[in-house]
C-alpha positions as CSV (number, residue, x, y, z in Angstrom):
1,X,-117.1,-143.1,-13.5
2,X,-115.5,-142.0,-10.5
3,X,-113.9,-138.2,-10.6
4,X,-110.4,-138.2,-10.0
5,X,-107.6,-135.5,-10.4
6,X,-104.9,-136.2,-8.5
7,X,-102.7,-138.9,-9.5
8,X,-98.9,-140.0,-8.8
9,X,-96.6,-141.9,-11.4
10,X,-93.2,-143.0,-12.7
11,X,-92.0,-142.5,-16.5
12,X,-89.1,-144.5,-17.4
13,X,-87.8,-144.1,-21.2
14,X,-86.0,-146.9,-23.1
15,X,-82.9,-147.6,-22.6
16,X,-80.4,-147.3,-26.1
17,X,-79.0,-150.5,-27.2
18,X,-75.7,-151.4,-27.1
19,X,-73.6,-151.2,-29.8
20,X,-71.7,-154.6,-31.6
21,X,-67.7,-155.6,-31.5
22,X,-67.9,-157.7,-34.8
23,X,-65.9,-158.3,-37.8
24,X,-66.4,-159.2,-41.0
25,X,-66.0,-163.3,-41.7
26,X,-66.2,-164.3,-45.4
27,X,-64.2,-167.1,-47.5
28,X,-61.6,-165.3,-49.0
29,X,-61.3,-162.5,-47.2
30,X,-58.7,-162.9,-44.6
31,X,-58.9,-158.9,-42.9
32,X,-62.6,-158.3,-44.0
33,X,-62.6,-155.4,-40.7
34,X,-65.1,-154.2,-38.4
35,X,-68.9,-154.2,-39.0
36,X,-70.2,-153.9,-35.8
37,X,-73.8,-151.7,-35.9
38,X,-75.0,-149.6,-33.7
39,X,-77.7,-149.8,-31.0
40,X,-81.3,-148.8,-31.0
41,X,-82.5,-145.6,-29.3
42,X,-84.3,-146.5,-26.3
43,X,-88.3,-145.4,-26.5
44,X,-89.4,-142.1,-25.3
45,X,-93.0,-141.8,-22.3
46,X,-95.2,-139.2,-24.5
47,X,-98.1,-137.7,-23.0
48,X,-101.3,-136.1,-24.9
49,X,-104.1,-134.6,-24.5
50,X,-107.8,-135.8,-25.6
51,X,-110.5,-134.5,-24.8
52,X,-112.6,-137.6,-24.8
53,X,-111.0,-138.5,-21.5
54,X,-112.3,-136.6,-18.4
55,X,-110.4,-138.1,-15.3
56,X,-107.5,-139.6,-14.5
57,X,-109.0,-142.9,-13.0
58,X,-107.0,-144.8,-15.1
59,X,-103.7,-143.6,-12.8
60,X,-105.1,-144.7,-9.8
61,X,-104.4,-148.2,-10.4
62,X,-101.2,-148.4,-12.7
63,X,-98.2,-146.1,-11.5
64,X,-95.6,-146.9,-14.0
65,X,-95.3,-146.2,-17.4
66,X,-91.9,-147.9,-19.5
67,X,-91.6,-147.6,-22.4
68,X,-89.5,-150.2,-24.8
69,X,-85.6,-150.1,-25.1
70,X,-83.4,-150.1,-28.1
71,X,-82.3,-153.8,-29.4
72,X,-78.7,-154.3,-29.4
73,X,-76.1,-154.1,-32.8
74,X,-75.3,-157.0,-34.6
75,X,-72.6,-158.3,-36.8
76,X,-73.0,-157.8,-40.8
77,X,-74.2,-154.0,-40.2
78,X,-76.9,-154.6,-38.8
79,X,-78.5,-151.6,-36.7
80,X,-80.6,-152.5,-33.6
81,X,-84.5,-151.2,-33.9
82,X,-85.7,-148.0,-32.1
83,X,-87.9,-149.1,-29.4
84,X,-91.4,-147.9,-29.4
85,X,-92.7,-144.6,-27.7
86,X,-95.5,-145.3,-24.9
87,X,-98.2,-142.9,-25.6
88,X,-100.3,-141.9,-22.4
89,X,-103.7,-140.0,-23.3
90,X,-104.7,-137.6,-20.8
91,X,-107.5,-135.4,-20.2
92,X,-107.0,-131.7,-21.1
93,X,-105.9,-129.1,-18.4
94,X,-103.6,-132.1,-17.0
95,X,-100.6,-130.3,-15.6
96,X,-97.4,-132.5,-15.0
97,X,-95.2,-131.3,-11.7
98,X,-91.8,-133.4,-10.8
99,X,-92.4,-134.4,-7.4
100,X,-88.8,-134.0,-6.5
101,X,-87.8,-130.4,-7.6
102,X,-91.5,-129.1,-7.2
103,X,-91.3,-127.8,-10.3
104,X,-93.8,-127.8,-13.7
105,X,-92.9,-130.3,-16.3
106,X,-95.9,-129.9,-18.9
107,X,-99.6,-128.0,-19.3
108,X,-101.2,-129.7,-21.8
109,X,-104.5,-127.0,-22.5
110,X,-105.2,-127.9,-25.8
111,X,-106.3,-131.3,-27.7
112,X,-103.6,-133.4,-28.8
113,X,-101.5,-131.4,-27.7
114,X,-98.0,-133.4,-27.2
115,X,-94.9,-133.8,-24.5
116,X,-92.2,-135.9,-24.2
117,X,-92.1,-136.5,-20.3
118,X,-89.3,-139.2,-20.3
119,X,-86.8,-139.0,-23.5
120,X,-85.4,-142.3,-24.4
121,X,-81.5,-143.1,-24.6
122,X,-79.4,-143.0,-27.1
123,X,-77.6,-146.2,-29.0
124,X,-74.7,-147.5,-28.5
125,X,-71.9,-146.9,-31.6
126,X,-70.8,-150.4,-33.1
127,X,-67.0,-150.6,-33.8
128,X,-67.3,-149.9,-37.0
129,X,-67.2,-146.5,-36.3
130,X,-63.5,-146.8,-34.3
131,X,-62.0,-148.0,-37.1
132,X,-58.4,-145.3,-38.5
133,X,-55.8,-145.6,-40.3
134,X,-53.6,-146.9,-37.7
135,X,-56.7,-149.2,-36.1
136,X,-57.9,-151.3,-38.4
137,X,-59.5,-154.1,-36.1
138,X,-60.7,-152.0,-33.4
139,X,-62.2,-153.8,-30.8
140,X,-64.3,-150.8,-29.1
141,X,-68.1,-150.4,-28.7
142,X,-70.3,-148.4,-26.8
143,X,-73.2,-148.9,-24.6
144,X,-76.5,-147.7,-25.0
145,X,-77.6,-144.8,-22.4
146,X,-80.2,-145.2,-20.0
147,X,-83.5,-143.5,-20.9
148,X,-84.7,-140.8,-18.4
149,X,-86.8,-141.4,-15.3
150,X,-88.8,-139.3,-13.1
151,X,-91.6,-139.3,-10.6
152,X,-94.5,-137.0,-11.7
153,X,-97.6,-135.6,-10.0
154,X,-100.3,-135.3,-12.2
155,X,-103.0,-132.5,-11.3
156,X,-106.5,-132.2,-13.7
157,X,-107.6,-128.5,-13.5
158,X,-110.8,-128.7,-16.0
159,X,-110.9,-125.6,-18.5
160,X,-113.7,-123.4,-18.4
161,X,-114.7,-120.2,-18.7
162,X,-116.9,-119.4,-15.8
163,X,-116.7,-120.7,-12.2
164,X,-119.6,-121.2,-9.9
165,X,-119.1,-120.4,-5.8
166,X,-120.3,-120.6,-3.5
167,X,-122.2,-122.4,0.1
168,X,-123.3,-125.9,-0.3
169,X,-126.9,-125.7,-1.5
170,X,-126.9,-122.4,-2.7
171,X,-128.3,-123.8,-6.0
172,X,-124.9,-124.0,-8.3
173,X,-125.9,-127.0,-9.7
174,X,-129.7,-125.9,-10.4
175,X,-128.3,-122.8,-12.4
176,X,-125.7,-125.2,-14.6
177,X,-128.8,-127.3,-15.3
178,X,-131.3,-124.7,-15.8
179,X,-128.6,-122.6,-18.4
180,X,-127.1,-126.0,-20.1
181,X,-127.6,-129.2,-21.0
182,X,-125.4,-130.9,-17.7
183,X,-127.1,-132.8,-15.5
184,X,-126.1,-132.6,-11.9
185,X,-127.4,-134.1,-9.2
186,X,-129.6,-131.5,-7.2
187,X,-130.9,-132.9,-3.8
188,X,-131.8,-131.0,-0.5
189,X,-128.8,-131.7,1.9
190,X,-125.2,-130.2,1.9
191,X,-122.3,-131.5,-0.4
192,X,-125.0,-133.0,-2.8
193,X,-122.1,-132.1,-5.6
194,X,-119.0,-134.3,-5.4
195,X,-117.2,-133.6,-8.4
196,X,-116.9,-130.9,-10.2
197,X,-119.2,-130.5,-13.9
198,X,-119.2,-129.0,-17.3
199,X,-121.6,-127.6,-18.7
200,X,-121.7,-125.2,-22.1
201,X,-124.2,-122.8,-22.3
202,X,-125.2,-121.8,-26.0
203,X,-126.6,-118.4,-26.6
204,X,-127.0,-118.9,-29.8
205,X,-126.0,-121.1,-32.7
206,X,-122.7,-119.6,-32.9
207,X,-122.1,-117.9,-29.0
208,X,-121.1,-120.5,-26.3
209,X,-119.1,-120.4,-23.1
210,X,-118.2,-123.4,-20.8
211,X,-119.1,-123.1,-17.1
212,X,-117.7,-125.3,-14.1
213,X,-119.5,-126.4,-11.4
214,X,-117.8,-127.4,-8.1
215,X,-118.7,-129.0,-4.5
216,X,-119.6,-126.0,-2.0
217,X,-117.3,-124.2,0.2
218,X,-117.8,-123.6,3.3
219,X,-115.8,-121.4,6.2
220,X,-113.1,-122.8,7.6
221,X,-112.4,-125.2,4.3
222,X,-108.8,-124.2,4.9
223,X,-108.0,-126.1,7.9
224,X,-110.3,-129.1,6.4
225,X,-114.0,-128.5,6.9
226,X,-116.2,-130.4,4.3
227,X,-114.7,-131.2,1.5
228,X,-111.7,-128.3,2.0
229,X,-110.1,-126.7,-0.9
230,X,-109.3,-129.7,-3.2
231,X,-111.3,-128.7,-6.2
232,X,-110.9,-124.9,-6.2
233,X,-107.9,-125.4,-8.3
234,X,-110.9,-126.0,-10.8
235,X,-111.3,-122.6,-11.3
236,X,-107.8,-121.5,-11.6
237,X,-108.2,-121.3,-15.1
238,X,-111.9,-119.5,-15.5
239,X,-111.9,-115.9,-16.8
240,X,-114.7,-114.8,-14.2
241,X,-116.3,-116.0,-10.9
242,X,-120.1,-116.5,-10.0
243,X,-120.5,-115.9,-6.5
244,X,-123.6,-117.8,-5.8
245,X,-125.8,-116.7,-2.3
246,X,-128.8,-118.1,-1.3
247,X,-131.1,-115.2,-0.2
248,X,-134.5,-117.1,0.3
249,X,-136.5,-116.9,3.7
250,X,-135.1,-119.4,5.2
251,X,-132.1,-117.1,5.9
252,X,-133.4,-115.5,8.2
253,X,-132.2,-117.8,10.8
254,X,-128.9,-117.0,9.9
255,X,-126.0,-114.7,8.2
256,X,-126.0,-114.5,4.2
257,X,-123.7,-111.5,4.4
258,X,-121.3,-113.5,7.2
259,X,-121.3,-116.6,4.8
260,X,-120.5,-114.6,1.6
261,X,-117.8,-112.7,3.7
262,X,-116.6,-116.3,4.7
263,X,-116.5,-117.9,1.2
264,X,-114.2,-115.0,0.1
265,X,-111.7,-115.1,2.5
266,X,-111.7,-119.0,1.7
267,X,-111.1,-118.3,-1.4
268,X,-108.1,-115.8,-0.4
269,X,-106.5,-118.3,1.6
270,X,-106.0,-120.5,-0.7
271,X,-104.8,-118.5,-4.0
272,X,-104.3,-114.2,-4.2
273,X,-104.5,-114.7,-7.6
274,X,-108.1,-116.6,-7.7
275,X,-108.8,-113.9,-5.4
276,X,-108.3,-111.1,-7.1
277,X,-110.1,-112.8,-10.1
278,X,-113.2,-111.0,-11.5
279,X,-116.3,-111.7,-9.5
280,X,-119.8,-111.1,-10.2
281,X,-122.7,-111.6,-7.2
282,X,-125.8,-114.0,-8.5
283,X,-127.9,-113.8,-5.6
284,X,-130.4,-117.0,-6.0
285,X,-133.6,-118.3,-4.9
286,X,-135.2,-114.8,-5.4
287,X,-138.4,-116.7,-6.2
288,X,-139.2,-117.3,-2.7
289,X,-139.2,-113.7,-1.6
290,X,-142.3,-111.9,-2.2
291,X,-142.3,-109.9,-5.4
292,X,-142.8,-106.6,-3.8
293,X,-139.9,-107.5,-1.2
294,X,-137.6,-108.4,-3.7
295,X,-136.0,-105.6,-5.0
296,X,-135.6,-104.2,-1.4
297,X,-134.0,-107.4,-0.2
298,X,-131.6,-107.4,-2.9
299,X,-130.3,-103.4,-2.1
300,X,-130.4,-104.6,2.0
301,X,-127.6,-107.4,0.9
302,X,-125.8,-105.1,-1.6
303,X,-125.5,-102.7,1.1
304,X,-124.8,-105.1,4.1
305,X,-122.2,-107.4,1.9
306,X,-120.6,-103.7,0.7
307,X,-120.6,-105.2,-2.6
308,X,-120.0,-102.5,-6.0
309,X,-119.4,-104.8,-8.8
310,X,-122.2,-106.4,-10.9
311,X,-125.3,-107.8,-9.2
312,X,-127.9,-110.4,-10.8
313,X,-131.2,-111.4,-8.7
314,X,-132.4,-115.1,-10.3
315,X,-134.0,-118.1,-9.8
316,X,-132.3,-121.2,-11.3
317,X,-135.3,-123.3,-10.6
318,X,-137.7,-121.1,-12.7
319,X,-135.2,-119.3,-15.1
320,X,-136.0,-116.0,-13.5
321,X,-133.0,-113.6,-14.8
322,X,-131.1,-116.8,-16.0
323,X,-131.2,-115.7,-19.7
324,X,-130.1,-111.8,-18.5
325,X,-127.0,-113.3,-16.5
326,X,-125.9,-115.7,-19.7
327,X,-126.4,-112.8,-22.1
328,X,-123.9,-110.3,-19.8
329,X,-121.7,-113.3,-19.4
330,X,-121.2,-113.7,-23.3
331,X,-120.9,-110.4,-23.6
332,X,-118.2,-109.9,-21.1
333,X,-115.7,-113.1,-22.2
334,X,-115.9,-111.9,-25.9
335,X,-115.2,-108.3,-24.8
336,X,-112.3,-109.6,-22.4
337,X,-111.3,-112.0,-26.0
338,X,-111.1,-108.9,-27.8
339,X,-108.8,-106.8,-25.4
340,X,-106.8,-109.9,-25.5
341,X,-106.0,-109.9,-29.4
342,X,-105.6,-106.1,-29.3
343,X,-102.8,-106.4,-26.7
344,X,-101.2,-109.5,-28.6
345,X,-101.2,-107.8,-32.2
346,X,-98.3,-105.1,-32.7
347,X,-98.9,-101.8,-33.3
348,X,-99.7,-101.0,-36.9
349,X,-98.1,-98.4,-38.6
350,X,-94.7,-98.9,-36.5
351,X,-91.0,-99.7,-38.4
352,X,-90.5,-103.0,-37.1
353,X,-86.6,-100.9,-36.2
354,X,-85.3,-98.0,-35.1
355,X,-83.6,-96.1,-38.1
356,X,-80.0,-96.1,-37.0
357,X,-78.3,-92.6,-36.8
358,X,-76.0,-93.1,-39.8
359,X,-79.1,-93.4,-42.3
């Protein structure tokens, strides 16, 4: 199935149903008086989330969503039927943006989790509610209201808790194959990765983490080049970075520290917040440098790329240090979980009030 996040549509609710003018005609009862009912409430455009569905393909091809109006009011009391919500199932991380104001409508995160995008109108009143003391026959009625519409842009950003960065074919999709059970396709030419992949890595039977692959980046992605930024908003959500760099022989030819130094500033331009994320460097391919070169190579890049934060040397093709990184990865997202509830709980031992100075 093709990968698509990026979609364009138009919600329309129900419209209400009017409500009825009538009067009550029996045989003997000349004044019977109104029993107009009311309208239907128009149908409401409901989105949620499921997590069966990974793409929104299915928005490609069908742009407008309407759901069913109200049924009018009829004589005898008789109330027009609701009309029936639209449900629209969308994958999770699907964030819904009104096209016209710019602004956020709905982040649905979490499975079957619910939002009412377009709310349907309301019914029209039937003149049996008009009737007074001094208006016994009243003739009036209300319409039903049109149900709201609006023109939404749908964005997927998948939900994961590790990102992978880096050049094309610096071996992102080898380490999401070698550390889960994802299967990528891996082939020796650039952009070999077209969409991005899951994959959850289990450390043991109750320790997992979810890790997102994503097509390369290369410099000058910002005005274009390759395949440009369009799926770094995949790793918006991620709680830490993998900067991928391939460090083989066959760099010798050219720049690793230049290209690292390039992805970052890629990744600057197009979010300071994914920026400033936390970033760890996985330098790669350390199985085709000579064992007794290898820790040296890895200080000479540490020391060109100026880099202080945490440094892993592997080899997704052979495992080589795969299990080390996974192990420090856990460790780091349940630390950064537990920091989380800490800050979210309130202080224990503290009156939930001041005392006031009278007591």
């Amino acid at each position: 199935m093709k990968f698509i996040d990026e979609a364009k549509i138009q919600v329309i609710a129900g419209k209400g149903g009017d409500g009825s003018a009538s009067f009550r005609r029996e045989k003997n009862i000349p004044f019977g008086g109104p029993d107009g009912g009311d309208g239907g409430r128009g149908g409401s455009v409901i989105a949620v989330a499921d997590r069966n569905i990974n793409t929104l393909v299915e928005f490609r091809f069908k742009h407008v969503f309407k759901a069913q109006k109200g049924e009018n009011g009829r004589g005898a009391q008789c109330y027009g039927k609701g009309g029936e919500d639209l449900i629209v199932r969308v994958p999770l991380g699907t964030v819904f943006t009104d096209i016209n104001s710019g602004e956020v409508v709905a982040d649905l995160a979490a499975d079957g989790q619910t939002v009412c995008l377009a709310k349907g109108g309301k019914g029209g009143l039937g003149n049996l509610h008009f009737k007074s003391s001094t208006n016994r026959a009243p003739r009036q009625h209300t319409l039903g209201e049109p149900g709201e519409e609006w023109e939404l842009e749908m964005e997927l950003k998948v939900l994961a808790d590790v990102g992978l960065l880096g050049m094309p074919n610096a071996g992102k999709s080898t380490f999401i194959r070698a550390v889960s059970a994802a299967r990528p396709k891996v082939a020796d030419y650039p952009f070999t990765t077209l969409a991005p992949n899951l994959g959850v890595v289990r450390v043991d039977s109750e320790r997992s983490f979810v890790i997102a692959d994503t097509p390369g980046l290369i410099e000058g992605a910002a005005e274009g080049a390759g395949l440009g930024h369009q799926f770094l908003r995949h790793l918006q959500r991620t709680r830490v970075l993998l900067h991928l760099v391939d460090i083989s022989p066959r760099w010798e030819a050219g720049d690793p520290v230049h290209e690292a130094r390039a992805i970052v500033e890629e990744l600057r331009k197009y979010d300071q917040k994914l920026y400033d994320k936390t970033r760890w460097l996985v330098l790669n391919k350390i199985d085709m440098v000579d064992a007794a070169e290898r820790e040296a190579v890895v200080a000479r890049f540490v020391a060109d790329y100026e880099w202080t934060g945490p440094v892993f040397a592997i080899s997704a093709l052979d495992g080589t240090g795969c299990s080390a990184l996974t192990y420090a990865i856990m460790d780091y997202l349940a630390t950064q979980a537990a920091v989380i509830l800490e800050e979210d709980e309130p202080a224990a031992g503290l009156p939930a009030t001041e005392p006031s100075a009278a007591d």
